[in-house]
N, C-alpha and C positions, 0 to 999 in steps of 0.2 A: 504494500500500500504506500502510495506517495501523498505528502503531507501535501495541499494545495492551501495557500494560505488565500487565496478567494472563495474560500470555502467559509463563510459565517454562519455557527451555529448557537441561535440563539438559546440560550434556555432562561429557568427562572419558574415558581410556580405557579400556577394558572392565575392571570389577572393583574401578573406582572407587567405587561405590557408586550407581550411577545407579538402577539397579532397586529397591534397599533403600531408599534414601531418596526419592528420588521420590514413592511412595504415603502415606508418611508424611508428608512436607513439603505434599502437595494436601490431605490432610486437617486439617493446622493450618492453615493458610491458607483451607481452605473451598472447595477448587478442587475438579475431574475430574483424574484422572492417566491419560496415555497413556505407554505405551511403544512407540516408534514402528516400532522391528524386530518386537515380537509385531504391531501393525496391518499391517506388510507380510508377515508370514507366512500372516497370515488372511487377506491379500486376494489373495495370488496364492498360496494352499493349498498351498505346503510351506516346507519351515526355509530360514534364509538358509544356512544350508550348503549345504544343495541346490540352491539359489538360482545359488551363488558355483561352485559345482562344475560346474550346467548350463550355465546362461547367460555366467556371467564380472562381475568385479566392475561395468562398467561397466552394465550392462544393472542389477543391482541397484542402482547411482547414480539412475538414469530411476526405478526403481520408488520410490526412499527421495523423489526430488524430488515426482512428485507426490502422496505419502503428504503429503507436510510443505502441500503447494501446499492441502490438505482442512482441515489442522488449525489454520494458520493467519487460517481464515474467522472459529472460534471463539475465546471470551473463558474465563478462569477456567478454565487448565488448565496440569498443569504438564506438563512434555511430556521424555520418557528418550529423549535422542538416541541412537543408534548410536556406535561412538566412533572412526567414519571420517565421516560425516557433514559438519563441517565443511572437509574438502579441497574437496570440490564447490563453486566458486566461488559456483554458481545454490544451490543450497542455502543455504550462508553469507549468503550479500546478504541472502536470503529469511529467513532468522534474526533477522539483526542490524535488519532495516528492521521486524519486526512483531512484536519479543519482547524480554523482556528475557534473558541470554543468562548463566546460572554454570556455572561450571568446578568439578569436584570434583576436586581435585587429591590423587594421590598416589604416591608415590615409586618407580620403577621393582622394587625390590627387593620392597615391599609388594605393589604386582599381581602378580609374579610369584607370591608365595605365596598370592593368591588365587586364580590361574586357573592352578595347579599341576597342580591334578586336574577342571580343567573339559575337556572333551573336546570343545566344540560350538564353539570359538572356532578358524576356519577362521584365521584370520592368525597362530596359535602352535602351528602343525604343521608337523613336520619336510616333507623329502622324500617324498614316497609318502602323505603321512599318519603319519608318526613320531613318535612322544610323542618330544616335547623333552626335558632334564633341565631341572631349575628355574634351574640358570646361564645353559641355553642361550636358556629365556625370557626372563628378565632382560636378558639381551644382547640378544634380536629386540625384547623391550620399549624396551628404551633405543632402541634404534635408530629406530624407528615414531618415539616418545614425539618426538624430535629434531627430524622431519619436521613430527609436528601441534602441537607445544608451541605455535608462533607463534600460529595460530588460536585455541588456549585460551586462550590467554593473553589475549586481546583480549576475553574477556567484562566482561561487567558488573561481574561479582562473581566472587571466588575463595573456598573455602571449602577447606582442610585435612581429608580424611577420613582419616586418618589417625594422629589425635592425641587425638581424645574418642572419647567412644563415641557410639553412631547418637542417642541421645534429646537427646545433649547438642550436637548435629552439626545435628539439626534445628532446635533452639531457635537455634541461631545464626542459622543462614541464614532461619529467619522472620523472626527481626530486619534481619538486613541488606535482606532482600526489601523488607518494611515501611515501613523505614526510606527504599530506594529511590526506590520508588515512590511514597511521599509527595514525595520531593525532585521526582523527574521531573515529576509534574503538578502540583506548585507552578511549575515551572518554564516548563511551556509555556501556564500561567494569564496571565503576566506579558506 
């Protein structure tokens, strides 16, 4: 596997800001933007809820791997990971060995009030399907957050979305990207 450093992979937990900024950031940068859960929707033709409901989450681990096993052929793309994604070992490896890899980081209490009244996010439903209240998300958030932090954290790059707003969020992280990527292939010129 060769490391393509136009290869951006975003991750972060859901409502991070992966889908918002993602299409924005490929477009200053000049890239294609994938969102990788809509690519597995459209390839095995229904929602990951449905997905996660039918089959179980493992069986959608096998479909997210060989989603990623497609995208990683290509160059100049920025790519919305899932925000399970990185626990799958073969995923990660496959991440980190052929992309450069940012974390949109932000604080459990923030996601919580953005996936407050999202309905499609099968890992912040009660019992039966039970609308949480926004504490009890916050807590199942914290919790998850616990489990995947270690993996985020090991990106390339971290970016706060939390703190600017989206236009001011992207000019960052094109700099940093930029900035990267010239470091990285000065680096293996040497």
């Amino acid at each position: 596997m060769k490391k393509h450093h136009s290869l951006i992979f975003l991750t972060g937990f859901s409502g991070s800001g992966k889908s918002t900024i993602g299409p924005l950031l490929a477009n200053s940068l000049g890239y294609e933007f994938i969102d990788l859960d809509q690519m597995i929707e459209k390839q095995a033709g229904k929602t990951i809820t449905l997905i996660f409901a039918e089959n179980g989450e493992e069986y959608f681990r096998k479909l997210e791997f060989h989603a990623l096993e497609g995208v990683v052929e290509q160059t100049n793309l920025v790519i919305s990971l899932g925000g399970g994604v990185l626990q799958n070992d073969r995923s990660y490896e496959l991440i980190k060995a052929t992309g450069t890899l940012v974390y949109l980081k932000s604080p459990a209490r923030t996601l919580a009030k953005r996936l407050y009244n999202k309905s499609d996010r099968p890992l912040l439903r009660g019992e039966k399907g039970r609308k949480l209240t926004r504490e009890e998300i916050e807590e199942k958030i914290s919790t998850i957050l616990s489990k995947r932090e270690p993996r985020y954290e090991s990106a390339d790059l971290t970016v706060q979305t939390d703190i600017n707003r989206i236009g001011s969020t992207v000019e960052e992280l094109t700099r940093k990207i930029e900035r990267y990527i010239r470091k990285a292939s000065s680096s293996t010129m040497d």
